[in-house]
Each structure stands twice: as C-alpha cells, then as structure tokens.
C-alpha positions in Angstrom: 270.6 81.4 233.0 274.2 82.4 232.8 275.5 79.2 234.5 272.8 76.1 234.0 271.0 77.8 230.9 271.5 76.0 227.1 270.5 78.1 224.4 269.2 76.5 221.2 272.1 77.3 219.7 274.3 75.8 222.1 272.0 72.9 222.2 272.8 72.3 218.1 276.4 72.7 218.8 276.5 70.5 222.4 273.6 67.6 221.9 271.9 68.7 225.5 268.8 69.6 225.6 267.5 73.7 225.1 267.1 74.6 228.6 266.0 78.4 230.3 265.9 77.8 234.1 263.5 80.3 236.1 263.7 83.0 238.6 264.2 81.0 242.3 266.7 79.1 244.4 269.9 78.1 243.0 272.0 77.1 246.1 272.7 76.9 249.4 276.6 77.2 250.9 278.1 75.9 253.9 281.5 77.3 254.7 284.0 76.8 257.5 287.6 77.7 257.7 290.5 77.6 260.4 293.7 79.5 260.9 297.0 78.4 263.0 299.3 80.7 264.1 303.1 79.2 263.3 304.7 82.4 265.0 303.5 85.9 265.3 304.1 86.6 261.5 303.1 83.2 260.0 299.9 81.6 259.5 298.3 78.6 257.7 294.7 79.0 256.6 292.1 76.1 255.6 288.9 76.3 254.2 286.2 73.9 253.3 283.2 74.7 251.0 280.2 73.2 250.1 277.6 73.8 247.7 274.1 72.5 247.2 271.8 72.9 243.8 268.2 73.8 244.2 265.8 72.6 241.5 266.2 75.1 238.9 269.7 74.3 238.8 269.2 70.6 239.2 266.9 70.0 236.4 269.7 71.8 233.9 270.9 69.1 231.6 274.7 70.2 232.8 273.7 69.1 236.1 271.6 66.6 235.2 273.8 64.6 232.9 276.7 65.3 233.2 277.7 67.0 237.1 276.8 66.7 240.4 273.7 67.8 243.3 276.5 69.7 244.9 279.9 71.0 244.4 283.2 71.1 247.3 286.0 73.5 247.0 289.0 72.7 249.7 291.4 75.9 249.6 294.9 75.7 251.8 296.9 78.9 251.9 300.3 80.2 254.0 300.4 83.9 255.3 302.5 86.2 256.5 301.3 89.6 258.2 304.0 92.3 259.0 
C-alpha cells in the first residue's frame, strides 16, 4: 500500500485513480555483481539489478500510467580495504 497505494485523497489532489492493492506478490529481483582486484588494497565493484512487478503492483495506476513492468538499478563503486 505504502508504494503502489492512492488514497482518495491523494486521488483528488493527483487525478489517478483511488487504488488499495492487496496482500500477495509484489516482485521478483535478479541481482549479479562483480569485483576486480586493482592491487591488494584497491577494488572496483559492479552491480546490476533488476526488478519485476507482480499484479498487485502492476494494476496500480503509478505503474500503470505512468512507470514501468520492471525497474534496473546499475551501481559502480571504488574500494579500498586496509
């Protein structure tokens, strides 16, 4: 409810259609991620993400209208361990 939900209120304010998902399956995530070793200390870190909406999430008008089926998140980061 707390992400996909519009309450009437909100509905007024917005123009999308009232909407109160149900109890059920919201999403499924696939995740990979690699690391390379520069040197002993130093590291470079990838990761892809995926996400997939289930019904209840689908049929929410902010999905509907105006998003996507699924959502991808690409994260690049630089470590260093000592």
């Amino acid at each position: 409810r707390t992400e996909f939900g519009i309450t009437e209120a909100e509905s007024e304010r917005t123009g999308y259609a009232a909407y109160q998902p149900g109890s059920g399956y919201k999403s499924t995530t696939v995740e990979t991620g690699l690391e390379y070793w520069l040197n002993p200390a130093w590291s470079v870190l990838g990761r892809l993400e995926a996400e997939f909406y289930g019904n209840e999430a689908k049929n929410s008008p902010l999905i509907d209208e105006q998003g996507s089926n699924s959502t991808y998140e690409l994260s690049l980061a630089v470590r260093y361990q000592f």
